[in-house]
C-alpha positions in Angstrom: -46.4 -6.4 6.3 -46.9 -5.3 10.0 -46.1 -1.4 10.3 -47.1 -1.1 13.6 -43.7 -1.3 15.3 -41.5 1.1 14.4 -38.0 2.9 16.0 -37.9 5.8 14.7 -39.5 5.2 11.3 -37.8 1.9 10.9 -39.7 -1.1 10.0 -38.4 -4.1 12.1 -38.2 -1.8 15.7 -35.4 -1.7 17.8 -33.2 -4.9 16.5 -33.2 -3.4 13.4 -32.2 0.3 14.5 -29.5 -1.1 16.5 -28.1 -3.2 13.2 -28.2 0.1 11.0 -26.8 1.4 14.0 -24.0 -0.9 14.0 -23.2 -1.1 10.1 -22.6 2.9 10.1 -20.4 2.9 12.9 -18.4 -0.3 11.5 -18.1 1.5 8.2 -17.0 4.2 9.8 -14.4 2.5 11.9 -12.9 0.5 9.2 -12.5 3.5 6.9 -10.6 4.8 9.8 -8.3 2.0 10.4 -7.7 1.7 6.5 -6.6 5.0 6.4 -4.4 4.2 9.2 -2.8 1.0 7.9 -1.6 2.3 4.5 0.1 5.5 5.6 3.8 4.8 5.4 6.2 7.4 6.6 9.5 7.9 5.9 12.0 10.4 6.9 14.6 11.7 4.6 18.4 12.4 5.9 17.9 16.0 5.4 14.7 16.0 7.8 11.6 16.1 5.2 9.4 13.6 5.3 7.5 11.7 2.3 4.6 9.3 2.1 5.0 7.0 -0.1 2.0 5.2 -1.6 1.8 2.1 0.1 -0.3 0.3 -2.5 1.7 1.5 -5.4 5.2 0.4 -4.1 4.1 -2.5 -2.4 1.5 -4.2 -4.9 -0.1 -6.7 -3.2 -1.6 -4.5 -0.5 -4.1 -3.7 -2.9 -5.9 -6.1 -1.5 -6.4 -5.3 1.9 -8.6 -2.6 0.1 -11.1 -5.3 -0.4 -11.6 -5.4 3.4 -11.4 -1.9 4.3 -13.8 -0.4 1.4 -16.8 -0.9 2.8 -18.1 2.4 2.2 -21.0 0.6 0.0 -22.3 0.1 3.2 -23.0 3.4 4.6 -24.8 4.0 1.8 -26.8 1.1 2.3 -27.6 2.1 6.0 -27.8 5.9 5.3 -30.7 4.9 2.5 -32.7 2.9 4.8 -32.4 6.0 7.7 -33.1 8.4 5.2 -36.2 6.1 3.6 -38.3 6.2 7.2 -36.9 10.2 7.7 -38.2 11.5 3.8 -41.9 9.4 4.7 -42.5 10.7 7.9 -41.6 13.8 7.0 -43.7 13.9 3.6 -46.6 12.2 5.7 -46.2 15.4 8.6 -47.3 17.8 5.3 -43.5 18.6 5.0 -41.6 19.4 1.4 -38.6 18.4 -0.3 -36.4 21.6 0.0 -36.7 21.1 3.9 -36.2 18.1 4.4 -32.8 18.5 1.8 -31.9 21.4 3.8 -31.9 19.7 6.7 -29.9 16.7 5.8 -27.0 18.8 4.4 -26.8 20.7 7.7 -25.9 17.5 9.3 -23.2 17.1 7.1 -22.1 20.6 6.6 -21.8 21.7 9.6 -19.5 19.8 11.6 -17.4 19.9 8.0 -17.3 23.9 8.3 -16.0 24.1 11.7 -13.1 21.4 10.4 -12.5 23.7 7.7 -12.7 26.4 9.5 -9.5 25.1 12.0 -7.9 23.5 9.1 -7.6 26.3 6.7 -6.2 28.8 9.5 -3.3 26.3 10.4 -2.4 26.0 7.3 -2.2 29.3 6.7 -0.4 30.1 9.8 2.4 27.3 8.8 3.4 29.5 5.4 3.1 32.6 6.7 5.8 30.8 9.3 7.5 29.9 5.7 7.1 25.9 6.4 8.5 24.1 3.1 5.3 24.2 0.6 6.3 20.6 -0.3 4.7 19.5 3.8 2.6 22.0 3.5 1.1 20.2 0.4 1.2 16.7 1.5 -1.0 18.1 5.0 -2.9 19.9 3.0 -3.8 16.6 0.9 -3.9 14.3 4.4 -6.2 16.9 5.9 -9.1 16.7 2.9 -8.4 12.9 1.7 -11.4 12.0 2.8 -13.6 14.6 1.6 -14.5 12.4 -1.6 -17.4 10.9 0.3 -19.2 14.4 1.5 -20.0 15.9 -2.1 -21.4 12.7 -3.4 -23.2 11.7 0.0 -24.9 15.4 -0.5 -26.0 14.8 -4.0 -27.6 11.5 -3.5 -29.3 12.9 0.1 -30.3 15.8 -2.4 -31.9 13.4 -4.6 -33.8 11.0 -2.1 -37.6 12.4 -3.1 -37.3 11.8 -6.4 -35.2 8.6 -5.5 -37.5 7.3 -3.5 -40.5 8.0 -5.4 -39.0 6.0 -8.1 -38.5 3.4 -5.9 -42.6 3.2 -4.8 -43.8 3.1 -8.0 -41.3 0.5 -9.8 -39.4 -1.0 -6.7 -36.0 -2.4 -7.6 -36.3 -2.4 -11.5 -35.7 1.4 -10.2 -32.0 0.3 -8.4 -31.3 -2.0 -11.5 -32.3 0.6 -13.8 -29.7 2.8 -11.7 -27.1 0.4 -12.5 -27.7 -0.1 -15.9 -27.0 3.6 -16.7 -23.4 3.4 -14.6 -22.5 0.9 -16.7 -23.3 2.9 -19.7 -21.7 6.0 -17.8 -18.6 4.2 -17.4 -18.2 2.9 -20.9 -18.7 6.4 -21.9 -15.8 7.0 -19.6 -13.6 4.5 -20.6 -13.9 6.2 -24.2 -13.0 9.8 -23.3 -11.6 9.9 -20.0 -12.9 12.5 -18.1 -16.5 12.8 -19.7 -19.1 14.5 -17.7 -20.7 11.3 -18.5 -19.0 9.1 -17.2 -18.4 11.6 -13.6 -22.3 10.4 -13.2 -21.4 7.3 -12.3 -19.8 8.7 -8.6 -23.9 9.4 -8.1 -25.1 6.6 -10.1 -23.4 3.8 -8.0 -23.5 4.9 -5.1 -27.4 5.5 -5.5 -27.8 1.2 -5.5 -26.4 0.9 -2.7 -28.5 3.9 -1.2 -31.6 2.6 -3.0 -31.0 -1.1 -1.2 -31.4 0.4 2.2 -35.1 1.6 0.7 -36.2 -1.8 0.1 -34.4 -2.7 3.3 -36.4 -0.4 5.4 -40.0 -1.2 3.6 -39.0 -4.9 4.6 -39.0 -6.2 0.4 -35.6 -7.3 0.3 -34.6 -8.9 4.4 -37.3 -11.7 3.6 -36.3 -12.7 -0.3 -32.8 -14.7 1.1 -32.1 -16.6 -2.4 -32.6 -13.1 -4.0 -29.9 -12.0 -1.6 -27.6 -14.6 -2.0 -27.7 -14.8 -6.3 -27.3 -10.9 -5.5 -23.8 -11.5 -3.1 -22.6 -14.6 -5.3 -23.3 -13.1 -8.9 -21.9 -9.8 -7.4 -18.4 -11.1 -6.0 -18.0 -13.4 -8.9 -18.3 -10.1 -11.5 -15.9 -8.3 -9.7 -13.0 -11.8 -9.7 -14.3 -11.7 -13.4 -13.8 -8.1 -14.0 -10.4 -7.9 -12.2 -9.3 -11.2 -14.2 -10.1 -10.8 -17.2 -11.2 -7.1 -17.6 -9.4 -3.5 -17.4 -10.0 -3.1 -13.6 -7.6 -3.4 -11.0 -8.2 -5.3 -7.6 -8.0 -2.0 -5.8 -11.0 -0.7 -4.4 -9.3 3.4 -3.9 -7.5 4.7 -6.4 -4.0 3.8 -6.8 -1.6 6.3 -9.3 0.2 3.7 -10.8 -3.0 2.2 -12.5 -4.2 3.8 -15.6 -7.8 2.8 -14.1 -9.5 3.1 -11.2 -12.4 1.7 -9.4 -13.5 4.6 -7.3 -12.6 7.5 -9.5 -15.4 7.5 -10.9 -16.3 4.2 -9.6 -16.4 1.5 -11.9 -18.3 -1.8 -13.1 -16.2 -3.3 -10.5 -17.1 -1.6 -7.9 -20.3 -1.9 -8.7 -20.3 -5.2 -8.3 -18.3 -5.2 -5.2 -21.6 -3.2 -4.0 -24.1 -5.3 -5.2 -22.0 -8.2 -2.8 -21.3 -6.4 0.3 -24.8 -4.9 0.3 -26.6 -8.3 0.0 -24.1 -9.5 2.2 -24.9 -7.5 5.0 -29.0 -8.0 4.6 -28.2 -11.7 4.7 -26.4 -11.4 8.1 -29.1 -9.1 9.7 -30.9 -11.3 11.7 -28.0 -13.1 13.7 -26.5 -9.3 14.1 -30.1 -8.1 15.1 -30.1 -10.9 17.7 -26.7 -10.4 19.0 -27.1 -6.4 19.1 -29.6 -7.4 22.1 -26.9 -7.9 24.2 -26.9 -4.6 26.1 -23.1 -4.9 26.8 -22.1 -5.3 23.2 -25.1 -2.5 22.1 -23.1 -0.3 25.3 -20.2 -0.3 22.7 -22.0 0.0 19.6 -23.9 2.9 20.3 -21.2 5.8 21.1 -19.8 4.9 17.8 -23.2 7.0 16.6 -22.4 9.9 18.3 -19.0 10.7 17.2 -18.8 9.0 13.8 -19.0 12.3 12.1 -16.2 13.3 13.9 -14.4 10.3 13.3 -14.5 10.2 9.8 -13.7 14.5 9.4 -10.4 14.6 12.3 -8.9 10.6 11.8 -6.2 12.4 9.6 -4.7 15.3 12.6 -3.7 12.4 14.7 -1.2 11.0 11.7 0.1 14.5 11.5 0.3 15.3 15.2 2.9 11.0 15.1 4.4 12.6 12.3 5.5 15.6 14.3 6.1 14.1 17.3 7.7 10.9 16.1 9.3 11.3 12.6 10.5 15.0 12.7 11.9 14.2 16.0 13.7 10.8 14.4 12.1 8.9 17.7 10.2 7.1 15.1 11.8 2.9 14.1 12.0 3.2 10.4 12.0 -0.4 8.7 11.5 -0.5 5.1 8.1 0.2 3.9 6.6 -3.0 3.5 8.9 -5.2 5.3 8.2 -7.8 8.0 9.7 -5.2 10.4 7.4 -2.7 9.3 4.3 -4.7 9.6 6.0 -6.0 12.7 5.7 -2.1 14.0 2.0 -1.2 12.4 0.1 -2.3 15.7 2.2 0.0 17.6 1.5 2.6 15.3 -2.5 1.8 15.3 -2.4 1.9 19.4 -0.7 5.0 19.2 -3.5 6.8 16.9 -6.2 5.5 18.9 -4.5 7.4 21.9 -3.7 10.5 19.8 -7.5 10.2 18.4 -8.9 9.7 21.7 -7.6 13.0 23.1 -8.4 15.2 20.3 -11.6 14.0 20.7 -11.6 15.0 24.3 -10.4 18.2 23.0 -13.3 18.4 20.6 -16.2 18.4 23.0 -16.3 22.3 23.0 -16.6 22.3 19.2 -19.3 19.7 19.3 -21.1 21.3 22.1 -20.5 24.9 19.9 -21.8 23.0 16.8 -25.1 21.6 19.0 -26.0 25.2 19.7 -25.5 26.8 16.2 -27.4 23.7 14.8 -30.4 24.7 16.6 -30.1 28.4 16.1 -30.1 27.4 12.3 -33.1 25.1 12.3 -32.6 22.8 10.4 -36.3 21.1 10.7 -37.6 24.4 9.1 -39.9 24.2 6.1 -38.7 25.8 3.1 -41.0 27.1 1.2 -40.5 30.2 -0.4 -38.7 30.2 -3.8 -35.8 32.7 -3.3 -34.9 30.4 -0.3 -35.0 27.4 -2.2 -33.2 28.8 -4.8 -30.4 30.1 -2.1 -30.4 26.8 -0.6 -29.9 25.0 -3.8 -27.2 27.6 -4.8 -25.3 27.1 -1.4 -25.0 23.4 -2.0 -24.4 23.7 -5.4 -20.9 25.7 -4.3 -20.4 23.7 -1.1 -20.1 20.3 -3.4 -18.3 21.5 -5.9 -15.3 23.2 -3.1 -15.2 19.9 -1.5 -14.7 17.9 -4.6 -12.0 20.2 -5.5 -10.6 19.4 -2.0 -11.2 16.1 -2.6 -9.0 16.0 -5.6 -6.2 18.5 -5.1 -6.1 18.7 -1.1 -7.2 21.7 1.1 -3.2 22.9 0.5 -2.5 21.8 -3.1 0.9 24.2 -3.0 1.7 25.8 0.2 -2.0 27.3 1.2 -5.7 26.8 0.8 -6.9 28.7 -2.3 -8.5 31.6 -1.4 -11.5 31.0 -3.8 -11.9 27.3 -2.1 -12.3 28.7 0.5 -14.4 31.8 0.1 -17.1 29.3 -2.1 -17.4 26.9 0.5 -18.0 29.5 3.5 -20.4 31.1 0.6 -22.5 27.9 -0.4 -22.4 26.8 3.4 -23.7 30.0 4.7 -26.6 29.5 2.5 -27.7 26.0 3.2 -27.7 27.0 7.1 -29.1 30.5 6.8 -32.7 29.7 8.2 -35.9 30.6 6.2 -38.1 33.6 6.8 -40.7 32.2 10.1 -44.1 31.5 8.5 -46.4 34.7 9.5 -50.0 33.7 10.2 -52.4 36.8 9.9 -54.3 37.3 12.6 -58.2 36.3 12.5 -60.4 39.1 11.5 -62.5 39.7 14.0 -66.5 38.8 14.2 -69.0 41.8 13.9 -71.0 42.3 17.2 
């Protein structure tokens, strides 16, 4: 295999950048206009407003989740980044806890200074005694998406060992990862709630993250009827589990089904993986040759830049239509589901997009805040010394374990953020960015005349 062109680590040069490039901004997009899509709002004739579950009340929305999950592949293009980051950084003498630390900064950081708006509104609305019923369902809108964070932090945390699995048995290491979610999740399907079968949110998630390894070495782009067993055996598991097995068609967890196949994800969604993974290899070299086009790439890449922000603030511009539209009965209100409705839910899209676009016009002093604080932290600092290790491990212990609370019960589960949510996460946060101790290099002694 020829090495000797690389973009930034990446075997394959710049087409290939530009594709993983591409595939993380798509994801990112389409989790977005999900999101978007299946918020339904109504308001009551005494002025509350309620959001009902669009894929509960009207069934066969469900699936549309089969176009919008495609969180399987960030995962896939996050493992083949992180692949050429964790070798040149283990080639350039560096360690595991640094390169860890560094990769949770990225994450942590813009999700602190969300947190650290979000919280102080909410508070602010119940000292200002609005109903704890709102306050609740913003609260919940505001950390919906927080699911992704904690596990995208453990798996990061894991790429060494990860990885090294992946060099010495190649993907009998990714099926071997499968293998044991399916075991996790029959655990789980035995005693609901097993600690077991919670594994499986890494253990799934981790194919998809181990693809993008054999993606970036080059093993898997050139093995096409590999790929396409892999996207055809895939797609026809998942018709076969949702058939003729326990799992629904829904791809995000729906309350009216005892099931689900994100929470923790199941054999269904591990197959839906498997497809959209090989899927996307299969299509890279048309994309890689279209992502040439410097007017199409001219779109593609500021996708890059504010995808993080994306995926944290696509929630505040629901809540900012809600306000303006539905407290103010401005807002048409067809039935949820109706023709009318749908009719009405490309207005609504065009009218997030604007309310997105200027908060993130608003953000830019955040971002440029968060620029500075990210170099003041240095997050390309070796870690080395065992108390710091140990801090840093301890700080993202907390942080992921905060967020997957958030995840689950929202950032306002009542009327206001728990104060113990809130003071572990600022804790576990503060300790992943606190920078190590400077190496100190003793001076030479000195020759003798």
């Amino acid at each position: 295999m020829d090495r000797s062109v690389r973009d930034g680590g990446t075997v394959g040069g710049v087409d290939r950048v530009r594709y993983v490039d591409f595939l993380r901004g798509a994801a990112i997009v389409m989790v977005v206009l999900g999101h978007w899509v299946i918020t339904a709002l109504v308001r009551h004739p005494d002025g509350t407003i309620a959001a009902p579950e669009l894929l509960a009340t009207v069934e066969w929305t469900q699936w549309l989740t089969l176009l919008f999950q495609i969180m399987p592949v960030f995962f896939l293009a996050g493992g083949h980044v992180a692949a050429g980051s964790w070798r040149r950084h283990r080639e350039g003498g560096g360690g595991a806890a640094g390169w860890v630390r560094a990769r949770a900064v990225r994450l942590l950081l813009p999700t602190a200074a969300y947190v650290g708006i979000a919280v102080p509104c909410l508070a602010a609305g119940r000292t200002a005694g609005a109903d704890p019923g709102l306050l609740g369902m913003v609260g919940w809108a505001l950390a919906m998406q927080f699911w992704f964070l904690p596990v995208y932090l453990v798996v990061s945390a894991l790429t060494p060992w990860l990885y090294a699995a992946y060099r010495r048995w190649g993907l009998a290491s990714t099926a071997a990862l499968a293998g044991l979610s399916l075991v996790a999740d029959l655990v789980d399907l035995a005693d609901r709630g097993s600690p077991v079968g919670a594994a499986g949110y890494v253990l799934v998630w981790a194919v998809a993250y181990q693809l993008g390894f054999g993606w970036e070495d080059g093993r898997l782009p050139g093995r096409r009827p590999l790929l396409w067993a892999v996207a055809g055996g895939g797609a026809a598991a998942f018709a076969g589990l949702v058939a003729f097995g326990p799992y629904p068609v829904s791809l995000i967890r729906v309350s009216t089904e005892e099931l689900s196949n994100t929470d923790p994800p199941s054999p269904a969604m591990l197959a839906w993986v498997l497809a959209q993974c090989a899927l996307c290899l299969l299509a890279a070299p048309a994309m890689e040759r279209a992502l040439r086009a410097e007017w199409l790439w001219r779109l593609v890449r500021p996708l890059g830049r504010v995808s993080m922000t994306l995926y944290l603030w696509h929630m505040v511009p629901v809540l900012a239509a809600a306000a303006a539209f539905y407290l103010t009965d401005l807002a048409p209100e067809p039935v949820v589901g109706s023709g009318a409705w749908w009719a009405w839910r490309p207005v609504w899209i065009a009218v997030l997009t604007l309310f997105l676009l200027g908060l993130l016009v608003a953000l830019r002093p955040v971002e440029r805040g968060l620029l500075r604080v990210g170099g003041a932290v240095r997050p390309q600092a070796e870690v080395r010394q065992p108390y710091s290790v140990l801090a840093g491990l301890a700080g993202l212990a907390a942080a992921v374990w905060t967020l997957t609370v958030w995840a689950g019960e929202g950032l306002a589960r009542t009327d206001a953020p728990a104060g113990w949510t809130v003071a572990g996460f600022a804790a576990g946060t503060a300790l992943v960015l606190l920078p190590p101790p400077r190496a100190v290099v003793a001076p030479e002694a000195s020759e003798a005349g």
